[in-house]
PAMARDO-379847 format. One record per atom (N, C-alpha, C): x, z, y; residue number from 1; atom name. Coordinates in pm, whole numbers, always signed. Atoms other than C-alpha are relative to their C-alpha. Layout:
X	Z	Y	NUM	CA
...
//
This chain:
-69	-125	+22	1	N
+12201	+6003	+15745	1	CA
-99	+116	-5	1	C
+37	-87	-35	2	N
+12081	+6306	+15659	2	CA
-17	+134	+90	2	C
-27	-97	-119	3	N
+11984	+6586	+15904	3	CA
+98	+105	-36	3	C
-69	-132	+57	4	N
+12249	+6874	+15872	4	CA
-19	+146	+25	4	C
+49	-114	+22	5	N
+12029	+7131	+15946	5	CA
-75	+18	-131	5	C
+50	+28	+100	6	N
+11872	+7037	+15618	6	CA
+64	-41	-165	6	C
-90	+37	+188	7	N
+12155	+6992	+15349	7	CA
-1	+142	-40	7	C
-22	-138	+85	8	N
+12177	+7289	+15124	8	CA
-135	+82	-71	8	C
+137	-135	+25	9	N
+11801	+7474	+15124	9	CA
+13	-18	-154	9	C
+39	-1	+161	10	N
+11800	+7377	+14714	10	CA
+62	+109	-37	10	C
-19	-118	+45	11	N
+12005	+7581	+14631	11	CA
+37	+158	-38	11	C
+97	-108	-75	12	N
+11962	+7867	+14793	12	CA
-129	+48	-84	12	C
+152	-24	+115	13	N
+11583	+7845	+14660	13	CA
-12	+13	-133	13	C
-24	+0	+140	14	N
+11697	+7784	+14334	14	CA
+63	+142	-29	14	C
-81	-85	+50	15	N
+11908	+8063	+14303	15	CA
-102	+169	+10	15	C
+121	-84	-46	16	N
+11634	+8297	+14507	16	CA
-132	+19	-128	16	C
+86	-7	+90	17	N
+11377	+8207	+14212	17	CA
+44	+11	-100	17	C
-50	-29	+125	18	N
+11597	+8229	+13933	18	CA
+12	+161	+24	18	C
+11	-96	+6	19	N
+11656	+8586	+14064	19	CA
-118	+84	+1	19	C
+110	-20	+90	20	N
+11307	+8641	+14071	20	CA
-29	+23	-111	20	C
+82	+33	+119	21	N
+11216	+8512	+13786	21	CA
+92	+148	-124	21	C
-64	-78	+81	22	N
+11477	+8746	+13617	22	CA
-34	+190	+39	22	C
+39	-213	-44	23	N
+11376	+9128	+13796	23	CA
-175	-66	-60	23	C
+75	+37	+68	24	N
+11071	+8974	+13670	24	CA
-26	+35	-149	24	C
-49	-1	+153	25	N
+11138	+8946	+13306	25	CA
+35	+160	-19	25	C
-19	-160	+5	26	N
+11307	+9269	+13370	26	CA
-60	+105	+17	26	C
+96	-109	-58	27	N
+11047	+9478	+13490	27	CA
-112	-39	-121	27	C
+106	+24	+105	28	N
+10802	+9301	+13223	28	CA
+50	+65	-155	28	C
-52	-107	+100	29	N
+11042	+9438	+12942	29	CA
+21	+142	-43	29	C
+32	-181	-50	30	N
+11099	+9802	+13084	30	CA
-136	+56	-20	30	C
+153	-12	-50	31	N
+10685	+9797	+13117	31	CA
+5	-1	-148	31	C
+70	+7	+151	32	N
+10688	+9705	+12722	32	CA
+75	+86	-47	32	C
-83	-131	+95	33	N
+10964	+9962	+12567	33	CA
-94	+87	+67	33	C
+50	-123	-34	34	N
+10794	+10239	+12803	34	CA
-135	+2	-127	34	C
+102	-19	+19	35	N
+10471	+10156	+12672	35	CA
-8	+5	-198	35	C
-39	-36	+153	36	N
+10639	+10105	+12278	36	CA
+56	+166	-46	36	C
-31	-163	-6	37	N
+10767	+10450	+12342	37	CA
-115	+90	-8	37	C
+94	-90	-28	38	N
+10474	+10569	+12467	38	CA
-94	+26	-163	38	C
+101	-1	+100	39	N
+10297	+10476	+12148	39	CA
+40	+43	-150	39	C
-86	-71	+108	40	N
+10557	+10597	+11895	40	CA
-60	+202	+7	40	C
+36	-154	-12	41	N
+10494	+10952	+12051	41	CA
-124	+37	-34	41	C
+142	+2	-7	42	N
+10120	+10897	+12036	42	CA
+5	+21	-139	42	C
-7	+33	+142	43	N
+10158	+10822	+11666	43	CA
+101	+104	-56	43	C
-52	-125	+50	44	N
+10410	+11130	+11596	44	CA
-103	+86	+19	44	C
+99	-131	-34	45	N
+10148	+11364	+11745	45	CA
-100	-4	-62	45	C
+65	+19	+91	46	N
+9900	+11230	+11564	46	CA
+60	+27	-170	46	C
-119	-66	+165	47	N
+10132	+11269	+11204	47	CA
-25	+124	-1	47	C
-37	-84	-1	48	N
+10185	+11589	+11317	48	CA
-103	+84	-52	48	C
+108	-33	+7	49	N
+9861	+11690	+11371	49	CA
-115	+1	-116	49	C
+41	+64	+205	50	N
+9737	+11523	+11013	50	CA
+46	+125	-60	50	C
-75	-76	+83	51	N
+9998	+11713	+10866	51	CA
-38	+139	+18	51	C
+32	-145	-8	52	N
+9878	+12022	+11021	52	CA
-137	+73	-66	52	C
+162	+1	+61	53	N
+9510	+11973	+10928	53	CA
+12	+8	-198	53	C
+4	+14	+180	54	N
+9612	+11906	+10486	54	CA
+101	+120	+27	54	C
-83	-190	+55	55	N
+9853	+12248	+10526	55	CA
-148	+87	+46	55	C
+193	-121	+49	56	N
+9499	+12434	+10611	56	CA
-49	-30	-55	56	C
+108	+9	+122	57	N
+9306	+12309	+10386	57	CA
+95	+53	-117	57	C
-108	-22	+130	58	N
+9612	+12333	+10122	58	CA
-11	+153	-14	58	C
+20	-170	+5	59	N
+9625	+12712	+10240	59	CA
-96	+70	-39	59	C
+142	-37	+46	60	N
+9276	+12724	+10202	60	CA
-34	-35	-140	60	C
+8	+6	+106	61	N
+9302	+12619	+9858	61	CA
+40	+50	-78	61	C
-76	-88	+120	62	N
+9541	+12808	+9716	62	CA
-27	+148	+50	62	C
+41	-124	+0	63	N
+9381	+13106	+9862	63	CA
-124	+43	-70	63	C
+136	-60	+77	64	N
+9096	+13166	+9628	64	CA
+54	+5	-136	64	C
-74	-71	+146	65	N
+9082	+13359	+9318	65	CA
+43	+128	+42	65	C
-64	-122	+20	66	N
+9332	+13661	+9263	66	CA
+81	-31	+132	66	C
-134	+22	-162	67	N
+9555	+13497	+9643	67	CA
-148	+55	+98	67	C
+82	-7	-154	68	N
+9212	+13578	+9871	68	CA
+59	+128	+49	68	C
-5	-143	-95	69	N
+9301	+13917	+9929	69	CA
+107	-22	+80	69	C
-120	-9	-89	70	N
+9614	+13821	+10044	70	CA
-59	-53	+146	70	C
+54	+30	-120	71	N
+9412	+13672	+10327	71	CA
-5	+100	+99	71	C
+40	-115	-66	72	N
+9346	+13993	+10453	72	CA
+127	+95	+28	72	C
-176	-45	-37	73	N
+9728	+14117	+10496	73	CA
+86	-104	+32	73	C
-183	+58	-65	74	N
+10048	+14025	+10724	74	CA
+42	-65	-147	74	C
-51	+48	+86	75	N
+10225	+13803	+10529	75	CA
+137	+98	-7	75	C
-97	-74	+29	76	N
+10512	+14040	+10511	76	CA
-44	+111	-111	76	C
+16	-135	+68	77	N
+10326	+14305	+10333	77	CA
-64	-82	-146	77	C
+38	+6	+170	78	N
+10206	+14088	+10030	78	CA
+125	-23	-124	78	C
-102	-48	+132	79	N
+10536	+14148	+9818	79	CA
-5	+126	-46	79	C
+28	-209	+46	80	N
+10433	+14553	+9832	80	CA
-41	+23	-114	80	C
+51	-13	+146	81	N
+10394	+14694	+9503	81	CA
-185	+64	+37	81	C
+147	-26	-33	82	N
+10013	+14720	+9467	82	CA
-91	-69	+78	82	C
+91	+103	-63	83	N
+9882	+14518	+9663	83	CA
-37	-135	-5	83	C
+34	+173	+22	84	N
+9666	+14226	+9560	84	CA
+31	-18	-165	84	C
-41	+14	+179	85	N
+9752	+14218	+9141	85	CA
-90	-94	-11	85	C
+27	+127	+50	86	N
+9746	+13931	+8998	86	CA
-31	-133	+106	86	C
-12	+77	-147	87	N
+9802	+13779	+9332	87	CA
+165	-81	-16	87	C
-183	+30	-12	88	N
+10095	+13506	+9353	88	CA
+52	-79	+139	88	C
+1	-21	-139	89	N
+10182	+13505	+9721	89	CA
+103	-141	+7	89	C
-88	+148	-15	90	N
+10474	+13201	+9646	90	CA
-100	-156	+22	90	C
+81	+140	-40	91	N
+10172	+12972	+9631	91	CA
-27	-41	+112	91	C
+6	-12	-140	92	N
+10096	+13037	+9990	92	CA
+111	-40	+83	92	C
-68	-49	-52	93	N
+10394	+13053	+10081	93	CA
+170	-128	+69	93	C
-53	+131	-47	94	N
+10557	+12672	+10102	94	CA
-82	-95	-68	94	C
+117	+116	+81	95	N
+10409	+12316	+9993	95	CA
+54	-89	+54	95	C
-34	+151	-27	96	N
+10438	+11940	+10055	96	CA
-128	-27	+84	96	C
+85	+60	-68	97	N
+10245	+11764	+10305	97	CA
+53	-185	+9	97	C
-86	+148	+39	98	N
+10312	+11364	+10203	98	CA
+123	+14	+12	98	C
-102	+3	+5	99	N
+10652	+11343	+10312	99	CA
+93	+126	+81	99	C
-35	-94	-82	100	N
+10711	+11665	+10509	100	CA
-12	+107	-125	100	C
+48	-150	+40	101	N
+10793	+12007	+10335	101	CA
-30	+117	+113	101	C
+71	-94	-117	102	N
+10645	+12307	+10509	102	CA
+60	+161	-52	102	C
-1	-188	+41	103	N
+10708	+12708	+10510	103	CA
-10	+71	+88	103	C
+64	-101	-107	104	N
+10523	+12983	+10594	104	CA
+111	+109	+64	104	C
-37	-99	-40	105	N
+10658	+13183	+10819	105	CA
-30	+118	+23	105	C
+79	-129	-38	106	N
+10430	+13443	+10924	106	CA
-173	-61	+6	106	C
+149	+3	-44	107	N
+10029	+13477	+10847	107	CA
-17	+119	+23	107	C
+26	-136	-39	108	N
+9866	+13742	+11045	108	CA
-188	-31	-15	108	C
+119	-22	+12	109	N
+9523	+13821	+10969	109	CA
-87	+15	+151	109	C
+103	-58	-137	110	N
+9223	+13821	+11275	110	CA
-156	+24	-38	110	C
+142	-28	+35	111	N
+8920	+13975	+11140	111	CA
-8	-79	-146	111	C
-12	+34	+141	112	N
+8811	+13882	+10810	112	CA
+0	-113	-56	112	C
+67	+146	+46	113	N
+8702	+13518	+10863	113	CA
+141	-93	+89	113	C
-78	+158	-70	114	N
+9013	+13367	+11050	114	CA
+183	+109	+19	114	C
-185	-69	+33	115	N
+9407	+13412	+11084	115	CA
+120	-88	+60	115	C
-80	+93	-69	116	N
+9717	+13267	+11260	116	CA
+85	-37	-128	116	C
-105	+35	+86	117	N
+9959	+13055	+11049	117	CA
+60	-76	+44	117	C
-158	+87	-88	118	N
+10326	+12982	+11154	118	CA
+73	-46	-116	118	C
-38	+92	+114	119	N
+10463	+12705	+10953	119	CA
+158	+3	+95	119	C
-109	+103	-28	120	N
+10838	+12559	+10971	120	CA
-13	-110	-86	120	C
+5	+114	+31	121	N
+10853	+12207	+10870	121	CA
+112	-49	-35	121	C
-131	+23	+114	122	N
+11124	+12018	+10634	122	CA
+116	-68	+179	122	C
-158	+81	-99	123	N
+11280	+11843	+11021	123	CA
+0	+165	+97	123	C
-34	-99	-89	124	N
+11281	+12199	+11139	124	CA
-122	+41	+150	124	C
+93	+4	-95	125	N
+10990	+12186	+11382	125	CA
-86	+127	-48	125	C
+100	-111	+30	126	N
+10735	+12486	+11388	126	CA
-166	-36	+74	126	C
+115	+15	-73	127	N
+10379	+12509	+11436	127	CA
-77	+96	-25	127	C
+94	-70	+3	128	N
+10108	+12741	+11467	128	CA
-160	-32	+1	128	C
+136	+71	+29	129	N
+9759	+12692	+11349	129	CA
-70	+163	-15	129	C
+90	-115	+4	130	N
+9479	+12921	+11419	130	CA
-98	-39	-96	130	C
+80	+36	+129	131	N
+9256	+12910	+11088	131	CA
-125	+73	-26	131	C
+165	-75	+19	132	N
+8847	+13001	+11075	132	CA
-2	-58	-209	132	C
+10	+20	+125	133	N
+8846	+13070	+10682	133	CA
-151	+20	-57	133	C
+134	+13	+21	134	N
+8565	+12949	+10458	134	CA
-24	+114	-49	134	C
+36	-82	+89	135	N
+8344	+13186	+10332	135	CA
+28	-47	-162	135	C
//
């Protein structure tokens, strides 16, 4: 006969390691979405940041010629009659960045070589980029 302090421990133990094994599993899954999350965001900010870098250069491209002067005035004041001829301030003034459209909101001039520029973006997001312009 068996002892009857000794019938049962299986499963008990069994049931003890299956619950283990499962906060286990569970905690190893939680650990991988956080860290799939984490790397989605990593990889938006980076996008973002891309995207922010080809709208300055873009700005910086379509500012030479008859658009530089506009460099040197608030973006509010280059629709004023007189100012800037033969200047076409719409070029500046939105664009494509791969799959994002962009629009300026406000450039403010800081000295002659650099300037803030406040974008909105086609999902509605804004950004501000401080810009050292080439000679």
């Amino acid at each position: 006969m068996p002892d009857p302090h000794q019938q049962g421990f299986a499963l008990p133990l069994a049931l003890t390691a299956s619950a283990l094994l499962l906060l286990s599993s569970l905690s190893l899954q939680t650990l991988a979405m956080h860290t799939r999350q984490r790397s989605r965001q990593a990889l938006a900010t980076v996008q973002t940041r891309d995207a922010e870098r080809s709208v300055a250069m873009a700005f910086q491209q379509q500012s030479i010629g008859a658009n530089a002067c506009l460099l040197a005035l608030p973006s509010p004041e280059w629709e004023l009659p007189g100012r800037c001829p033969g200047a076409n301030p719409s070029a500046l003034q939105s664009g494509r960045v791969a799959d994002r459209s962009w629009q300026l909101l406000h450039w403010q001039p800081l000295g002659a070589m650099a300037g803030t520029l406040q974008l909105r973006w086609s999902d509605g997001r804004q950004s501000r980029l401080d810009l050292e312009l080439l000679p």
